[in-house]
C-alpha positions in Angstrom: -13.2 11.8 -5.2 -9.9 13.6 -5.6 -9.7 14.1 -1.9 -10.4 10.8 -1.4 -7.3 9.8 -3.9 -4.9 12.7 -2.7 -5.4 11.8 1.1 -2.9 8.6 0.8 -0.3 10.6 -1.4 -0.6 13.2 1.7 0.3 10.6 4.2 3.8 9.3 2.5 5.0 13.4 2.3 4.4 14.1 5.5 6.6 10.7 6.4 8.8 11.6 4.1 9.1 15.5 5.8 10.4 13.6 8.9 13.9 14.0 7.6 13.7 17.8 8.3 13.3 16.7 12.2 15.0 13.4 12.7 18.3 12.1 12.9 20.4 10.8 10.2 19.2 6.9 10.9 15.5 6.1 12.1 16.0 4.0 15.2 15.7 0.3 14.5 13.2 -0.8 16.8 10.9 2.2 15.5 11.5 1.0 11.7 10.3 -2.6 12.9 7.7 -1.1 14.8 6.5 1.1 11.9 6.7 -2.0 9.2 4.6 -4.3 11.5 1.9 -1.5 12.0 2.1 -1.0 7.7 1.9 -4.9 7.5 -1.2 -4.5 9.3 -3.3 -2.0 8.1 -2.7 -3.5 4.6 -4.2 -6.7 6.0 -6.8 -5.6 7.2 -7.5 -3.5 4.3 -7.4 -6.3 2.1 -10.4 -8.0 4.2 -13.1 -5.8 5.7 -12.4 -2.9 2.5 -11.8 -5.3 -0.5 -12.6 -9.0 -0.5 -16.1 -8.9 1.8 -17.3 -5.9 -0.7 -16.4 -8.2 -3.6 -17.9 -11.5 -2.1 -21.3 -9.1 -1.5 -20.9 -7.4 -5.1 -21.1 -11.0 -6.4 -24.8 -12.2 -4.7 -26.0 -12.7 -8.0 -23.4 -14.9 -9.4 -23.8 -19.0 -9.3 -20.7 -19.1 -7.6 -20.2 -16.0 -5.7 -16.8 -16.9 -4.7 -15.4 -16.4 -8.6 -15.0 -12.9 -8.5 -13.0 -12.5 -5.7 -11.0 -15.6 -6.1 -9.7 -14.6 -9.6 -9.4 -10.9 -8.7 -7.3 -12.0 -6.0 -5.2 -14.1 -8.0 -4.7 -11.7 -10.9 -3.4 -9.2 -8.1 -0.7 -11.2 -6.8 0.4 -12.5 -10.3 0.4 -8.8 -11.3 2.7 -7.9 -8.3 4.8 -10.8 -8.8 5.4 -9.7 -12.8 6.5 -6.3 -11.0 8.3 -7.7 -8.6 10.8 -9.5 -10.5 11.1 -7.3 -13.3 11.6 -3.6 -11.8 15.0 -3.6 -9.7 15.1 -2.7 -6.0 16.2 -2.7 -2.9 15.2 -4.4 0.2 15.7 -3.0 3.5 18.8 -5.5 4.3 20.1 -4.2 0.9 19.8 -6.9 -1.1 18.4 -6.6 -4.5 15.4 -8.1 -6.4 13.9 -7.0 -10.5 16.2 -7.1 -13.0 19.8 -6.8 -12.0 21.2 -3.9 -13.3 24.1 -1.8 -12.2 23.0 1.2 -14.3 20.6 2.3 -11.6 22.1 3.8 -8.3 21.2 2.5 -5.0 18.9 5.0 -3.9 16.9 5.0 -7.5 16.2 1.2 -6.1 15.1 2.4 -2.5 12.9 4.8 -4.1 12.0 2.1 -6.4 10.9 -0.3 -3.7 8.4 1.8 -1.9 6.8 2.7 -5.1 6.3 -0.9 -5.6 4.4 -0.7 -2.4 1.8 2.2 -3.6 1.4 0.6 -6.4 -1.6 -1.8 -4.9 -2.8 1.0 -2.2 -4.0 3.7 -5.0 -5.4 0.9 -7.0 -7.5 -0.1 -3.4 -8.4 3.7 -2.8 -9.1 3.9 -6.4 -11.4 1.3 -6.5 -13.1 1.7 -3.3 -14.0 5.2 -4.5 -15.4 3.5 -7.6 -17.2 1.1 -5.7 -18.9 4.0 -3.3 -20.2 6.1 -6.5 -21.5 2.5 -8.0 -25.5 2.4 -6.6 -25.4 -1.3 -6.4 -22.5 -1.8 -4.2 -22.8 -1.9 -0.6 -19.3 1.0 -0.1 -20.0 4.1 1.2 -18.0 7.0 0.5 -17.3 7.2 4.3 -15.9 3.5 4.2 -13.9 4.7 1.0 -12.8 7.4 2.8 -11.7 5.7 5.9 -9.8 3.3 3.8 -7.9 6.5 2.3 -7.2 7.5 5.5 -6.1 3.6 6.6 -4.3 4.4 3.9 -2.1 7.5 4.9 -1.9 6.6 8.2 0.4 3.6 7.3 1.7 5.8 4.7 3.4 7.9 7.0 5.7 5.4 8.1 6.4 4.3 4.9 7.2 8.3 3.7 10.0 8.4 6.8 11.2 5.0 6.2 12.4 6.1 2.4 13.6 9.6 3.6 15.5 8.7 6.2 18.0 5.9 4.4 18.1 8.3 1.5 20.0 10.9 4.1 21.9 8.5 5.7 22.9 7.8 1.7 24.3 11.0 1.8 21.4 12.8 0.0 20.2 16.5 1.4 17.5 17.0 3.1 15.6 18.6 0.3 16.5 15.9 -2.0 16.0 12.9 0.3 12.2 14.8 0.8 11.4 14.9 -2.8 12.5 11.3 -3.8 10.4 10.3 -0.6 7.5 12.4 -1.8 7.6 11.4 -5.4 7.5 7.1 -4.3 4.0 8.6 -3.8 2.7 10.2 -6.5 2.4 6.3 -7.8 -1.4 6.3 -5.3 -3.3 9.0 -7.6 -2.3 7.6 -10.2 -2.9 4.2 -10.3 -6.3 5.3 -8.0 -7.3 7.3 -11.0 -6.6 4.5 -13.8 -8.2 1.9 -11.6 -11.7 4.5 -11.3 -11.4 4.9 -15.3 -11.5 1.1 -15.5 -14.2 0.3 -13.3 -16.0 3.4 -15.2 -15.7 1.4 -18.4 -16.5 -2.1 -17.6 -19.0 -2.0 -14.6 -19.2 -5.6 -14.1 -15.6 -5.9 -13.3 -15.8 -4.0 -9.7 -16.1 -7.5 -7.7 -12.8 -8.7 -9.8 -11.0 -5.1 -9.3 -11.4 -5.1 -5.5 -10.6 -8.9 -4.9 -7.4 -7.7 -7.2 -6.3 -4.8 -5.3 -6.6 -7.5 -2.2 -4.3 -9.7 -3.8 -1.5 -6.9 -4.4 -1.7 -5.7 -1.1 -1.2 -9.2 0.6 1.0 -9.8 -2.2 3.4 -6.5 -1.0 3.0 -7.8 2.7 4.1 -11.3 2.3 7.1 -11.0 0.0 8.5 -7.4 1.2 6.9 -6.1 4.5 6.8 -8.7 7.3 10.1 -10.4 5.8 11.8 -6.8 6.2 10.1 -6.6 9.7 11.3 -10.3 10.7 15.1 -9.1 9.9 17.6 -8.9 12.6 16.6 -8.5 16.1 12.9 -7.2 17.3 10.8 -8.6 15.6 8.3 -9.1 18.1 7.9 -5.0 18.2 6.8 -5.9 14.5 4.2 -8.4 15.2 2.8 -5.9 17.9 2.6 -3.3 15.4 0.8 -5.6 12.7 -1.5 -6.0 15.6 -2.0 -2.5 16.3 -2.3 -1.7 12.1 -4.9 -4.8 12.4 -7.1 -3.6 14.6 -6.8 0.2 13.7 -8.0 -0.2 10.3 -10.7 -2.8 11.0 -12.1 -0.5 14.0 -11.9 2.4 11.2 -13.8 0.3 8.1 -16.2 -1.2 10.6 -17.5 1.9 12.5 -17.3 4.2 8.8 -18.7 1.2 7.1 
């Protein structure tokens, strides 16, 4: 289980490490490139790991549908309550949350990807919940593969954060840390989400249909509008296809 949770975390600092080898600006039509294929694993995610197990958790319900369709719901109000109360930055600089002008610009950066992990360690977290629960139909090697889904768009995400953070005019080091630590959000919220489900069993269906709802949540409001800014944005859309299909082939074959 804590392999399964630190996996994801893994992913953003080795994106976030990518400062020690790269330029001071990540080329743009990479960035797109990397949001699209983010945008897509997260979809996908959302689907074959989180809303089909909650519609099968939920056979013996009169409407079956309930579970996931308030889960879901519940997760995108929750990440809309974050969104507009924590302050920070999208990638074309403007800001959302709170306006403040106590924070510093790249406290809001790092802000802003941490408000993206937020919904991915709650979906490991409950995944891995779902696998040690008898009557679900997750199997640690679908949790697993979802971990790795995961880290794999984490990654991107880790280089994304460390990269503007240099160009800010932090060091290395400290662009790498701040990167690493927009992680540490995954095990946490992964472990809190495992405690709930541990308490109230007969709230897995709800939990995963929730985490769904964040993720899509995250994707509709930040990561395909950042994507869809400026110029190549069709290099986005391919990556969303290639995330797509990566993380359905993964959940599918380890399913």
């Amino acid at each position: 289980m804590f392999l399964g949770l630190m996996i994801p975390f893994a992913g953003t600092t080795l994106g976030a490490a990518m400062v020690f080898f790269m330029k001071n600006k990540i080329n743009e039509k990479i960035e797109k490139l990397l949001l699209g294929f983010a945008s897509g694993v997260m979809v996908a995610a959302s689907v074959w790991s989180l809303l089909i197990p909650s519609l099968e958790m939920a056979e013996g319900y009169k409407l079956k549908f309930i579970p996931a369709a308030v889960g879901f719901l519940l997760g995108m109000a929750f990440l809309l309550l974050l969104d507009t109360t924590i302050p920070h930055l999208h990638i074309d600089k403007t800001q959302e949350g709170i306006k403040t002008s106590r924070l510093k610009k790249t406290t809001m950066m790092v802000l802003a990807v941490t408000l993206h992990n937020i919904p991915e360690g709650m979906a490991v977290g409950v995944t891995l919940a779902a696998a040690l629960n008898s009557n679900s139909k997750i199997t640690l090697a679908s949790a697993t593969a979802l971990s790795v889904g995961i880290a794999i768009q984490n990654f991107p995400e880790g280089a994304i954060i460390s990269m503007p953070l240099k160009s800010e005019g932090k060091s290395k080091v400290k662009a790498f840390l701040l990167g690493t630590l927009s992680g540490v959000v995954e095990p946490v919220f992964g472990l809190i989400t495992i405690l709930l489900t541990g308490v109230i069993l007969n709230a897995l269906p709800y939990l995963l249909a929730f985490a769904a709802g964040a993720m899509i949540y995250v994707v509709v409001e930040e990561l395909i509008p950042d994507s869809q800014v400026g110029d190549h944005s069709n290099i986005a859309t391919i990556g969303l296809a290639i995330g797509f299909v990566l993380m359905m082939i993964l959940d599918v074959y380890f399913g």
